[in-house]
Every structure is written in C-alpha cells, then in structure tokens.
Steps between C-alpha positions, in 0.01 A plus 500: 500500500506799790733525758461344793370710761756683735772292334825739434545615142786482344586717251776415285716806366700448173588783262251734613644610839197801593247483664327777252281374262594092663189330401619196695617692813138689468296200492694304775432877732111468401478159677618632838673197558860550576728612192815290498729682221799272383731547273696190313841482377487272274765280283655663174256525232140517665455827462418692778877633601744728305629430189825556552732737740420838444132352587594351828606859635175641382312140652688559858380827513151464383405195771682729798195771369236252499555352800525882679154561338337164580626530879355855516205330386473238767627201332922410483633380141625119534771392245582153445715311208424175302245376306199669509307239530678352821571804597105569536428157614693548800374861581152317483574217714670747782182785475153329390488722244187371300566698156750683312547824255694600211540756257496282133847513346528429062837350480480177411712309784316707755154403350598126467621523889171675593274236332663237671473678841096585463415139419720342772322774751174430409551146505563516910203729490727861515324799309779632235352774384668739176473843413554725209652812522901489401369564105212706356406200291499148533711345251333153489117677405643817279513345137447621170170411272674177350514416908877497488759708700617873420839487231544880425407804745262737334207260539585396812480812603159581338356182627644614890277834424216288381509336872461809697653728772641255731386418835505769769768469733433351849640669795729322727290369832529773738599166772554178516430215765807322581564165622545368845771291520865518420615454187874455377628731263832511314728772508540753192821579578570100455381476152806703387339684217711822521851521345782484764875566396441639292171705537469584149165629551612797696320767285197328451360637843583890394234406152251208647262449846387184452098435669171620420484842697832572245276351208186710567733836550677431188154462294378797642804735420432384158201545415524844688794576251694302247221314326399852337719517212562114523438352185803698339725569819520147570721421242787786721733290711622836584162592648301404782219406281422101573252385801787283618259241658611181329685374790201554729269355255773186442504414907123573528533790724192693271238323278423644129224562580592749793686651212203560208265600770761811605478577124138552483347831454830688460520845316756494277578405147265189470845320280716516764246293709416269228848456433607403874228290493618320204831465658267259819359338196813375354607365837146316497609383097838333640296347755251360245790354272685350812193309604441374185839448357669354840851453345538900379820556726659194355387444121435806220124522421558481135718160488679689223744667699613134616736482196622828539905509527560642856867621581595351805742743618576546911721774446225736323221393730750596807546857328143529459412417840754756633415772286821485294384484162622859347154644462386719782089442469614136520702574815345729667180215494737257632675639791143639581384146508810427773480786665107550546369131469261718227559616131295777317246270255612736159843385616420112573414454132835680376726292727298168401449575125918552498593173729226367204618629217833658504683252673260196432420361781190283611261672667464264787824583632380859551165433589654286778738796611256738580326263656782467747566867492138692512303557814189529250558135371202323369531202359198528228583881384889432532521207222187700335720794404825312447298279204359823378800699450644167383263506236413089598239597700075581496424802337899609469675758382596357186911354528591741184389841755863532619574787769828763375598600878662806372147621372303338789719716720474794346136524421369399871835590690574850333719686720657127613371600920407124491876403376665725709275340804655156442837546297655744718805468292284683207373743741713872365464349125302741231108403448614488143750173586329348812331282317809387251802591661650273265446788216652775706823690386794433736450880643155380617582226663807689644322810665194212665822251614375256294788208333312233336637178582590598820261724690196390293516225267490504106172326327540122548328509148377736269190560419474480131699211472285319754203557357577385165634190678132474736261563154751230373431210772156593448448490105697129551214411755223599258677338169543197688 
C-alpha cells in the first residue's frame, strides 16, 4: 500500500527523538507531502516514555530540542497523551493524513501495541509503514544455526560481524513541508516531568545537554580523544575515559549506527575500537534477550535463582541507596547515582554485586532503583546487567565471582580522586586508607577529620563474613 497522494504524513516519534539517521522522518520528507511529527504520551508501561524520574528530566529536555530543530526545519512538534491508537485516530480524522511512520521498537508491550495499530490502519485503508534503525540487528531474523535465539555473547557477537558494517547513516532532510491547518498541541510545561520542591536534579544540567546537536558533539569529542586508550581507561571512574552517550542513545537522540560509522577508519590502536564497539554490541545482546525473554526485568533467566533466600531488609537497601554503607567505592557510586542521574559502569557492577551479595538482596529491587534514578535507563540493558552480575542471568558472571570493594577501589581508584569526588567527608584521608578507612589507626583518621560512626559510617557488614554467608545461600541453591 503507498500513501495517498498529497495526504499529510505523520510521523510518529517514540524513543528515537532525531531527526539524524530517522528512517521514518526521511521517508515521510521524500514524499513531499506534508510531515506531521507527533509525539505520544502514552499510559505507564507502553514504552515509549521514561522509565522512571531521573528519565523524565532528561525526556522534558530532549522533546523542547526536537521540537526547536523540527520548527527550524519547517514543521512544529505536536504532543498529545493517551492511547496511541486513539490518539492517532483522532490526529487522522482532524488532518486527512493518508499514512503513517515509525521507527520499530523490540520491547515486547510496544511491539504488541504496534501490531495492533498497523492492522487496524490498514484495515480503514491508512499506510503504517515501519522502519529499522534503533538496533544494528533485528532481533526476530538474527538466530543461531539450530534457528534459535542468542544465550551467551561471544557468538552473538561473531554472528553481528558475520552480518556486516551496518547501514550508512541517513542525513536529516535539509526541510520539511508542514501542514496547513491548526493543530492543538499540549503544553510541555503541563506534563510535569521535571522535579519541583525539591529540584533534586539540580546538577544534572552542569554534566548533561539533553538533544541530538549535544549527542553528535559528545561522539565527536570522543572519538577525537578518549576512545584512544579506551579499552583499559574505561575501567577509571577517576578518568574521563567513557563516551558517556548512553543517555542519548536511551531517549533516541543518536542511532548506533551514527555511532560505528564515526568509528570507521580511525588511527589508533585497532583494540580500543574493537573494544568500544563491543561495548554497542552488548547493548544490541540485552536487546536480543529482552525480545526474546519478555519477562527479564521481572523473573531470573535461570529459574534457579527463584529459590534463592533473599534478605528482605528496608533498612540496608535505604543505606545502599544513600551511599551509607561504610565502603567508599560503594558510596562514592551511590551518591554519584543521586547526584549525577549517571554512575561510572566499573562502579555499577561493584555497587550491584554488594546490594547482591553482601547484603543479599534481590536484584530486582536494584534493577528497579536505577531505573528510577539513571538518565541512561534502558529497560533491556538495565535488567540485562542486573541478572548478569546476579549470576541468574544469560551468559552471567557466575554468582560465586564476588566483588571485595576494598580491592575494587584500590586497583581502578588508586589515589581514591573518585572517592574524594563523592565522599567529601573522605576527602584529606591518606590514599593508603581511602579505600578502608575502617583499617586506619586513630591518628589517621584524626589528622583527615574522619570519626567513624559519626562523620562517615562504619561497614554495615564485613566483607569476609558476607561472603562466606553469599557462597553459603548459593551452595544451598545448588545442593537443593
């Protein structure tokens, strides 16, 4: 079915708020016909709005960027909330517009919503027409010789290589034709998606510019800089050393495959390339396992880990959240979390492998908090990484690998800048305590105006102890 001709165009935006590399938003531009850009607010779970708070802020300021850029390009950015599918149905009865775009999302509540929508649009003769483009491979068609799904990385990976450089990026339309009439548009400022008393997002705006100009800048200071040297600086929360485009990629604002084609033909170590690349790649293998295991933010992988004997204690998870646990790497990961709606990846798998294992507590209570609490939250690579440091999930690091935050600290924090950074409290104490303060003679924790227990807390448990009790809970799990 084509589109009828001169009928508007509507192109529906969802998680992939660009116009660079919009394969929807570039075919609706190639008709001529007008371009009617809409974005939907749709009810809880469907997919297309943040997953939790820190998201919002990052959501409200990405839309006020897209619409600047789609106005500058001729057309205005509509938003709307409901249903999607009433929500389009009306836009169609009030414009005659004869066919309708989208950028294909792979969660599984948006895909069962965007079924539904294509059939009823084609049934009152309405082109619906999907594009590819969010992932650099589709998970439905990328299967392994038995024609099953992907379970463990390496051969995913190998089999994404076996496909091909991805597509070359499109350009965004240099204009767009706009429609004619009036159409209503709700207010931004309505939807209420930044804090207000309090603003706790108050430093987010000195680390992140949400939108695609920010997106394209940020890619091209790295791979003009930090991505020589990546593959082993990445692992420095002290150091600017990460690309820092997960929100960006999260909201839409760049594709992946913007991303691998700035990577091309660089002259530098060809491992520190690979290596980034690896890092899109595992985003792609989260994606893979979401699509085809629907429930992984909800149920463990490996139905194991359904016996295992949780601890079900508020108190901890409230010191964890607040960065009160007694180990600096642990805190300094959490109040970066609050402070920066980000955390250092090296640092996300300390914090979650001790909520895990040292205090024993399910992983879907964490995986749900930094869903809440990170700009960069994905709902495929979020419970990914929770079941893998878990040890529940596809591929995982196995439940037995459990993380000494003393020694993490030390070996990727070495002069404790990091620490210091977010536990300002810590910030005059010795490189040879920072990371155990809880070891330091009294005359150490004198001269830095350190008292534990009152300026920074003990250990809410110690290491040893809770490790024996983790290796424990897990050797029950396997004998049983």
């Amino acid at each position: 079915m084509t589109e009828k001709h001169g009928a508007p165009v509507i192109v529906w935006f969802r998680k992939d708020l660009r116009t660079d590399d919009h394969a929807a938003l570039a075919a609706a531009a190639e008709t001529g016909f007008p371009v009617i850009a809409l974005y939907i607010r749709e009810p809880d779970g469907a997919g297309t709005g943040p997953l939790g708070a820190a998201q919002a802020w990052w959501l409200h300021h990405s839309l006020a960027s897209l619409g600047k850029t789609l106005r500058a390009l001729g057309t205005p950015l509509i938003l709307r909330s409901g249903a999607a599918a009433d929500v389009l149905d009306t836009l169609i009865e009030e414009t005659g517009a004869g066919s309708v775009h989208w950028n294909r999302r792979h969660d599984p509540a948006g895909i069962a919503i965007d079924t539904d929508i294509k059939a009823a649009l084609k049934a009152r003769g309405i082109t619906a027409r999907s594009f590819a483009g969010q992932l650099l491979h589709d998970p439905a068609r990328l299967q392994t010789g038995e024609k099953k799904p992907y379970r463990v990385y390496t051969p995913f990976w190998k089999a994404l290589e076996r496909e091909g450089e991805p597509h070359e990026p499109i350009d965004a339309p240099e204009s767009l034709r706009s429609f004619s009439g009036v159409l209503h548009s709700e207010r931004l400022d309505d939807w209420a998606l930044l804090p207000a008393r309090p603003d706790w997002a108050t430093a987010f705006k000195d680390i992140w510019t949400p939108g695609q100009a920010a997106a394209r800048e940020r890619l091209d200071d790295f791979v003009d800089g930090a991505i020589e040297g990546y593959r082993t600086n990445r692992d420095r929360p002290a150091i600017d050393a990460t690309s820092m485009l997960s929100p960006h990629l999260a909201m839409g604002e760049i594709s992946p495959a913007r991303i691998w084609h700035a990577t091309r033909g660089l002259k530098m170590p060809t491992e520190d390339v690979i290596h980034f690349r690896k890092e899109l790649a595992w985003r792609e293998f989260c994606y893979h396992l979401h699509f085809h295991f629907p429930q992984l933010s909800d149920r463990n992988w490996n139905d194991r880990f359904d016996a295992f004997p949780w601890e079900a204690s508020g108190r901890n998870f409230a010191l964890w959240t607040r960065g009160r646990t007694g180990y600096p790497i642990v805190d300094a990961g959490m109040r970066q979390l609050w402070q920066h709606g980000w955390m250092h990846n090296r640092v996300r798998m300390i914090t979650a492998s001790f909520l895990i294992k040292h205090l024993m507590i399910d992983w879907r209570r964490g995986e749900k908090w930094f869903r809440d609490t990170l700009v960069d939250a994905d709902a495929a690579s979020n419970a990914a990484n929770w079941q893998w440091v878990a040890g529940s999930g596809a591929d995982a690091s196995p439940f037995f690998r459990i993380f000494n935050p003393i020694l993490q600290g030390e070996k990727f924090d070495p002069e404790g800048t990091y620490v210091r950074t977010f536990v300002p409290e810590l910030e005059k104490l010795d490189a040879k305590w920072i990371h155990k303060p809880f070891d330091a003679p009294e005359s150490a924790l004198s001269k830095a105006g350190v008292e534990l227990g009152r300026t920074y807390p003990k250990p809410m448990v110690d290491h040893g102890k809770a490790r024996e009790r983790a290796l424990a809970a897990y050797k029950s799990l396997k004998d049983g």
